[in-house]
C-alpha positions in Angstrom: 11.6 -1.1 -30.8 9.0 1.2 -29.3 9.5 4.6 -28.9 8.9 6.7 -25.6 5.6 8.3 -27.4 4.1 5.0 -28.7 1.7 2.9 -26.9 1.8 -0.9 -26.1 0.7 -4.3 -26.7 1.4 -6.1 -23.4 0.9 -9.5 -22.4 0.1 -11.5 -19.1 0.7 -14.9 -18.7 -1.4 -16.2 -15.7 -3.8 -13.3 -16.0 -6.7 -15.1 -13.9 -3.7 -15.7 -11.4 -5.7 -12.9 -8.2 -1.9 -11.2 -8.3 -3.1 -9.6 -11.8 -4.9 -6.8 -9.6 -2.0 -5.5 -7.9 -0.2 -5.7 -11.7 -3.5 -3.6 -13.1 -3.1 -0.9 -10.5 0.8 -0.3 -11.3 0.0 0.2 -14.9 -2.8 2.7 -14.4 -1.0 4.5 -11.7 2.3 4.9 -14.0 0.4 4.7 -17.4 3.2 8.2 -18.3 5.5 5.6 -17.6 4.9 2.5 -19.6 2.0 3.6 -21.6 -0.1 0.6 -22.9 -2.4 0.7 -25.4 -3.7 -2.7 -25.3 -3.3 -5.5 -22.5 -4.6 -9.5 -22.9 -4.8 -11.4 -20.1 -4.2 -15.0 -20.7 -5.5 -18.0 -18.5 -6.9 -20.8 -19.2 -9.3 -21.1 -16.0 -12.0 -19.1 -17.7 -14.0 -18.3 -14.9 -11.4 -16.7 -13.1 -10.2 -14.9 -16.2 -13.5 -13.3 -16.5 -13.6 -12.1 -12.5 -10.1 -10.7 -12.5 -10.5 -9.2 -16.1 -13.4 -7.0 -15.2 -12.0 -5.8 -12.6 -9.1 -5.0 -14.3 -11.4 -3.0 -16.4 -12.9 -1.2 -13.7 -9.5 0.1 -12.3 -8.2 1.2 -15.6 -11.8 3.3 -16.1 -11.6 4.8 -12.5 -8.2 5.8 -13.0 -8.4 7.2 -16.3 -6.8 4.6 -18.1 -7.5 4.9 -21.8 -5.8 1.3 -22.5 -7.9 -1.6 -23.5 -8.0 -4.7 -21.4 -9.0 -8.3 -22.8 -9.3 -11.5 -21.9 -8.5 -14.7 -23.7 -7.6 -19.1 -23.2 -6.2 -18.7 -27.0 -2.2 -18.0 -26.4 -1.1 -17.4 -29.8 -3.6 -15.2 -30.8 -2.9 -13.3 -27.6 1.2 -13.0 -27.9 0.5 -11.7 -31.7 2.4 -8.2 -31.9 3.1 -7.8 -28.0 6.0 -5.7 -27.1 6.2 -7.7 -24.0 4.7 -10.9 -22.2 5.1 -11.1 -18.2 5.0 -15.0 -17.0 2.9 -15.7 -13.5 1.3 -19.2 -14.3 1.7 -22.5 -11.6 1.3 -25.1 -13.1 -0.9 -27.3 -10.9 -2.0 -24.2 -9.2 -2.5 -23.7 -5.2 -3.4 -28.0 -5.3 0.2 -28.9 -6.5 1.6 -25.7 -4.1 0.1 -27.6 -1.5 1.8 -30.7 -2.6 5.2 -29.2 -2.8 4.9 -27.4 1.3 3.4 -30.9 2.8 5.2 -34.1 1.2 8.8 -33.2 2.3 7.9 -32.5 5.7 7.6 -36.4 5.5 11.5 -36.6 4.7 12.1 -34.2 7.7 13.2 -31.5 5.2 11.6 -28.0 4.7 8.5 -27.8 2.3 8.1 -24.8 0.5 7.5 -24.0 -3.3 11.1 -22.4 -4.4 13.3 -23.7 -2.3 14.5 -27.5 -1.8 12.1 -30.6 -2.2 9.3 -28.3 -3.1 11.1 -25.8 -5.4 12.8 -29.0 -7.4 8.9 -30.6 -8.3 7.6 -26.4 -9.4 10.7 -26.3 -11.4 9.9 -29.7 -13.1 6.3 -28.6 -13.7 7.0 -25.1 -14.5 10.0 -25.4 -17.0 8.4 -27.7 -20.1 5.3 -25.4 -19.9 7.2 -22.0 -19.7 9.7 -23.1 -22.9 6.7 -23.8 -25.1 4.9 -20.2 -24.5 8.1 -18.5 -24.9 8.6 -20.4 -28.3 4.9 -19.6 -29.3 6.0 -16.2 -28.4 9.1 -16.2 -30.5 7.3 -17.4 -33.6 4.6 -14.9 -33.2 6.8 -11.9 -32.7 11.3 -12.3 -32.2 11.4 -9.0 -31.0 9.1 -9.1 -28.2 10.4 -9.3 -24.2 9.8 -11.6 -21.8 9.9 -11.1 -18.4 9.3 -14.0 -15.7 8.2 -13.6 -12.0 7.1 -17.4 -12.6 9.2 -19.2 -9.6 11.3 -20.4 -9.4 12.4 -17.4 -11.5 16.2 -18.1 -11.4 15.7 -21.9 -12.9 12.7 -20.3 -15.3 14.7 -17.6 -16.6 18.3 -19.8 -17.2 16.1 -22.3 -18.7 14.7 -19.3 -21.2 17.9 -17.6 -21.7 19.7 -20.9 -22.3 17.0 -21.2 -25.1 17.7 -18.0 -26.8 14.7 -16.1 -25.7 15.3 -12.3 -24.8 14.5 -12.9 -21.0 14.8 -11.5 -18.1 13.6 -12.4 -14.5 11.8 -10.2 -12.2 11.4 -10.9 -8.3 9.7 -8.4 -5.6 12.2 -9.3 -3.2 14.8 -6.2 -3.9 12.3 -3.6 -4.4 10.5 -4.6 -0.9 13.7 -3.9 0.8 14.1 -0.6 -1.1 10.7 0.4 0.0 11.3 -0.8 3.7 14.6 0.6 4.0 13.1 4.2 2.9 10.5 3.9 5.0 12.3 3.9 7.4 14.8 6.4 6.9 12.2 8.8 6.0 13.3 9.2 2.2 11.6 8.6 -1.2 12.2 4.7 -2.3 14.1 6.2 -5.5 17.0 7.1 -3.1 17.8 4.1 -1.7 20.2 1.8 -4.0 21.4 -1.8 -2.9 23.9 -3.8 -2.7 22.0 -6.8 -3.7 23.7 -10.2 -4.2 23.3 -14.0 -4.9 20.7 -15.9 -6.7 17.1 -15.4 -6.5 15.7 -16.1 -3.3 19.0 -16.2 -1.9 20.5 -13.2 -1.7 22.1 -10.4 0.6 22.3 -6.8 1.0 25.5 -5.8 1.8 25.2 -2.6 1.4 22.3 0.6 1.5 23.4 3.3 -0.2 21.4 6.8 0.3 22.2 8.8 -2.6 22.3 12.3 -2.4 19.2 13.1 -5.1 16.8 10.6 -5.9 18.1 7.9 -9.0 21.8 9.7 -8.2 25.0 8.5 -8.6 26.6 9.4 -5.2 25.5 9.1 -1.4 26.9 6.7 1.2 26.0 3.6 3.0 23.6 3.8 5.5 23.7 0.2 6.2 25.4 0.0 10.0 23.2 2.9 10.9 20.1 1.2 9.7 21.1 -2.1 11.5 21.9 -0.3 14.5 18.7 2.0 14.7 16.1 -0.6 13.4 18.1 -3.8 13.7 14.8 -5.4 16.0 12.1 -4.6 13.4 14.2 -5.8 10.5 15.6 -8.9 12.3 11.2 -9.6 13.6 10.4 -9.1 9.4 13.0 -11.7 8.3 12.4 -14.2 11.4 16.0 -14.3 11.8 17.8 -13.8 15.2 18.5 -10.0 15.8 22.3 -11.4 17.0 23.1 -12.6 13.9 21.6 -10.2 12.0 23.9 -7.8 13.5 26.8 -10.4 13.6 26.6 -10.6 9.7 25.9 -7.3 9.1 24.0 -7.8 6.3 20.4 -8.0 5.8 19.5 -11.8 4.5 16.4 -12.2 2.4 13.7 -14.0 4.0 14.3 -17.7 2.2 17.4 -17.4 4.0 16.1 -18.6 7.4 15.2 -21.9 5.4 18.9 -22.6 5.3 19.9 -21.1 8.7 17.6 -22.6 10.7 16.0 -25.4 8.4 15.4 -27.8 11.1 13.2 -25.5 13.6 11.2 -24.6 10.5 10.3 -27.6 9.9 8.9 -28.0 13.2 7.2 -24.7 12.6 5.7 -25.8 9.3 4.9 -29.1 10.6 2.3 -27.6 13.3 1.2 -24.6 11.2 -0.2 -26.0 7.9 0.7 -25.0 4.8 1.3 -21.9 3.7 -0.9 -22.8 0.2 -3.9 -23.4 2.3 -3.4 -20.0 3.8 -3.1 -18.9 0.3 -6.3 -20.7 -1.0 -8.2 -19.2 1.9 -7.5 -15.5 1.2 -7.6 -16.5 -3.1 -11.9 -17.5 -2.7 -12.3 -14.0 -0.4 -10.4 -12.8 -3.4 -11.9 -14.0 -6.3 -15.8 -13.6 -4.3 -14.5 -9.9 -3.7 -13.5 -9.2 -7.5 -16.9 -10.3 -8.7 -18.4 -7.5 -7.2 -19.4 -5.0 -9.9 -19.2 -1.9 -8.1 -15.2 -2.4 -6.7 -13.3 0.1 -8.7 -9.7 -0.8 -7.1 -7.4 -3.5 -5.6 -8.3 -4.4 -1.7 -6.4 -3.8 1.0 -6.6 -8.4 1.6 -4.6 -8.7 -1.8 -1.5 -8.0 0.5 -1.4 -10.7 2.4 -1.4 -12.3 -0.9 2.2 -11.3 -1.1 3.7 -9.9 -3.9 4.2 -6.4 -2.5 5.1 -3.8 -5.1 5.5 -6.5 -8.4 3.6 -3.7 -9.9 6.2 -1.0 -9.7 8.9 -3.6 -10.3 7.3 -4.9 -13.1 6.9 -1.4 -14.7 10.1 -0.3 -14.2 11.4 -2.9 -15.9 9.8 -3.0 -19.2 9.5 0.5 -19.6 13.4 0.3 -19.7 13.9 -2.9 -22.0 11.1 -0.8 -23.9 12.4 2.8 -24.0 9.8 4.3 -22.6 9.6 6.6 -19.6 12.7 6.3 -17.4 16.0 6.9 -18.1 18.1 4.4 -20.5 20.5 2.7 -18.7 18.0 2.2 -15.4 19.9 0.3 -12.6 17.3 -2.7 -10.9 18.0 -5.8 -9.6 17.2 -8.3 -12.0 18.0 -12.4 -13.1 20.8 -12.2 -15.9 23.5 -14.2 -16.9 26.4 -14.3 -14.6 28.7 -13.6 -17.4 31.9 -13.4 -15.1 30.2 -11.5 -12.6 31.0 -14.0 -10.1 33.9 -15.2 -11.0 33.0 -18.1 -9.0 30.2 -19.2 -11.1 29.7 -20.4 -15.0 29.0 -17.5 -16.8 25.4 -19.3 -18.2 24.4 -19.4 -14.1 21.3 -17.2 -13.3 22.1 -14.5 -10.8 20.0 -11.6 -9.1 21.9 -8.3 -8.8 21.8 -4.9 -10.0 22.0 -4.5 -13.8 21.8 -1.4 -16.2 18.7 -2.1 -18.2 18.2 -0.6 -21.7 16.7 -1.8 -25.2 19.5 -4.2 -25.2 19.1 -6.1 -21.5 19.8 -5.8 -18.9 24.2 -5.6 -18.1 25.1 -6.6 -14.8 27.1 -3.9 -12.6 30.5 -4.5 -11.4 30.2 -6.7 -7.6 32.7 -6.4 -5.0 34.2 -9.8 -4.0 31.3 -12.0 -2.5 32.7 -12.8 1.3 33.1 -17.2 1.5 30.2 -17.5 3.9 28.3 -16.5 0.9 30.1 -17.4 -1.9 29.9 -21.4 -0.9 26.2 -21.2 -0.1 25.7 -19.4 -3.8 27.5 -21.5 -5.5 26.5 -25.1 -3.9 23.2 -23.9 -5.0 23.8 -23.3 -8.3 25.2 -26.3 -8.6 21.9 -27.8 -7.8 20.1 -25.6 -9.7 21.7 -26.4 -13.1 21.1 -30.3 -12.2 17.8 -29.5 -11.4 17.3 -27.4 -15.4 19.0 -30.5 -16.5 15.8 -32.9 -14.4 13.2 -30.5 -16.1 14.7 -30.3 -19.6 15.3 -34.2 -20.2 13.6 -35.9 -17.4 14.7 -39.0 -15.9 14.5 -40.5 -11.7 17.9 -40.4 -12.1 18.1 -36.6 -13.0 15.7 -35.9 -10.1 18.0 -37.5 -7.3 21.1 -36.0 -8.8 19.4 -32.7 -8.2 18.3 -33.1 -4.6 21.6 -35.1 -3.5 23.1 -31.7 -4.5 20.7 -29.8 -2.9 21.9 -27.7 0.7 19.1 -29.0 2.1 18.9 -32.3 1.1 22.6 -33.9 0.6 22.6 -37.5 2.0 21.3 -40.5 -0.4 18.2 -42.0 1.6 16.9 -38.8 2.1 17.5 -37.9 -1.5 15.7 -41.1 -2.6 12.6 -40.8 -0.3 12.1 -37.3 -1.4 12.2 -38.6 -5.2 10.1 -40.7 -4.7 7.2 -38.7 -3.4 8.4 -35.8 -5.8 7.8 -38.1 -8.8 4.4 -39.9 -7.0 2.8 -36.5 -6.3 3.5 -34.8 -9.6 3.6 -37.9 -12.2 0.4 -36.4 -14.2 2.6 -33.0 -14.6 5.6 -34.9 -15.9 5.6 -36.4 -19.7 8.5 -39.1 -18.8 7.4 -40.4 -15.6 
């Protein structure tokens, strides 16, 4: 294992992918934190490789970075002696994206690429491609860490961990509510711990503790006073009615309206376009903007790329599973193994909640008894999402409709069979059995 004074060899999957900037700036800016010797960008799309990599360059020189940043198509020559390799492909990139937000609009059923229709056909694509890099990663070094914010991260990481690989997944959604919240209680994020449950992308905070000193132990929930003082602005972020916002009291993630009020975004979606075009657009600004020699630092458009504060996140967490920087034992909300957690769940399920995160993994905390209106929504989908690991491992149309008959938003057999159909039609040159 590295030591706290070493540097490292650190890997990124997807490095052509325009998040990589926003990844770039969090290592330079916390370089006494995780401090990397050498970082390899991997992508096979070689023109965007070489447009995000030199920028990547420039950011590291400008901020005094003494790291060295390459760029390469050759994965196994890449993943030789890295400490740790962060996952961001998409298979089928923004085209297939598009795909997954348009088709089951045609079944009447949300489209969007993590959750439902959509989230089944990334899954399928994602899963064969992310097991053979994390084997090519195994052979090259055992030891090394792999950390996924390749969605759907909690079907991707049970699909690695099932595996064997030493995996853990990573998702922005947790630390942009612990940024949000402090912001607007006037404190510094490193304050502010959550009580963060469910499975990625569908999760709750029940709770928002304050602590008393900044990565403390003690302090007291500030959640009624938060809902009560800000409940319009939060309630406006997560396009959720403020009523039942305050009626749950709880703040729902945002992939939570998808479920509450599936049918009137549908409507939504159906009259706004996808949100992959939207995505394309700003991507070609993006790319057109990183080829200019003389910027020296991420721009102010990659926000709206979304991904808001992966770079911290991402940090955090391998400096921990590394040793480096913060404290062993670091709490952050994470994808592990439920491990009787939930007592509801299998204890190979994927969930997202706080862990203690050393050398060793990351250990989920102790979580106070989920409430039923939560509970059956958490486990009905991980119930589909353990059909749906089953669809990507060993294939089959049969596989596929088992998975979206089981699906929340899906459940009833001709809608399940017209959205296999187009699932399998629109991704057939992704999938080896089809």
């Amino acid at each position: 294992m590295s030591t706290p004074n070493s540097t490292l060899k650190l890997v990124v999957v997807g490095g052509g992918s325009t998040y990589t900037p926003e990844l770039i700036d969090g290592f330079a800016r916390l370089r006494d934190v995780l401090p990397i010797g050498e970082l390899v960008l991997v992508d096979p799309a070689a023109d965007r490789l070489e447009l995000v990599g030199g920028l990547a360059r420039r950011i590291f020189a400008k901020q005094g970075h003494s790291g060295v940043i390459t760029t390469t198509g050759d994965l196994d020559a890449a993943v030789q002696g890295a400490d740790a390799v962060l996952l961001q492909l998409r298979v089928g990139g923004q085209a297939a994206r598009n795909e997954d937000e348009t088709w089951p609009l045609e079944c009447g059923c949300v489209g969007q690429e993590t959750t439902g229709a959509g989230g089944l056909a990334k899954a399928l694509r994602t899963v064969p491609v992310v097991l053979d890099i994390a084997e090519r990663v195994r052979r090259a070094n055992p030891d090394a860490w792999i950390v996924d914010f390749t969605n759907p991260v909690g079907v991707v990481t049970r699909a690695l961990q099932t595996a064997g690989h030493k995996a853990v997944g990573l998702c922005n959604v947790a630390i942009g509510f612990q940024r949000k919240f402090a912001g607007l209680l006037g404190v510094v994020p490193e304050r502010i711990r959550l009580d963060h449950v469910g499975l990625n992308h569908l999760t709750w905070e029940r709770g928002v503790h304050l602590l008393d000193e900044p990565g403390g132990d003690t302090g007291r929930d500030v959640l009624p006073e938060l809902l009560r003082d800000f409940g319009p602005a939060i309630a406006e972020d997560l396009e959720l009615p403020l009523p039942l916002v305050r009626q749950l009291g709880v703040v729902p993630s945002y992939y939570l309206r998808y479920f509450y009020q599936h049918d009137n975004v549908v409507e939504e979606l159906r009259h706004k376009g996808s949100r992959a075009s939207e995505v394309a657009a700003i991507e070609r600004e993006l790319l057109a903007m990183y080829g200019d020699p003389a910027l020296d630092e991420k721009p102010a458009l990659l926000a709206s790329r979304g991904g808001a504060f992966y770079s911290e996140a991402a940090v955090n967490l391998v400096a921990s599973l590394l040793g480096t920087g913060s404290p062993a034992g670091a709490v952050q909300v994470v994808n592990v193994p439920n491990n009787g957690t939930l007592p509801f769940l299998p204890d190979d399920a994927v969930i997202e909640v706080p862990a203690v995160v050393d050398g060793s993994g990351a250990a989920p905390l102790p979580v106070p008894p989920v409430e039923p209106l939560y509970a059956g929504l958490i486990a009905h989908v991980t119930a589909y999402e353990q059909l749906a690991l089953d669809a990507a491992l060993r294939g089959g149309r049969d596989r596929v409709f088992q998975a979206l008959l089981a699906h929340p938003l899906v459940g009833q057999i001709d809608l399940a069979e017209g959205l296999t159909d187009r699932l399998i039609a629109h991704n057939r040159r992704h999938l080896a059995w089809a």
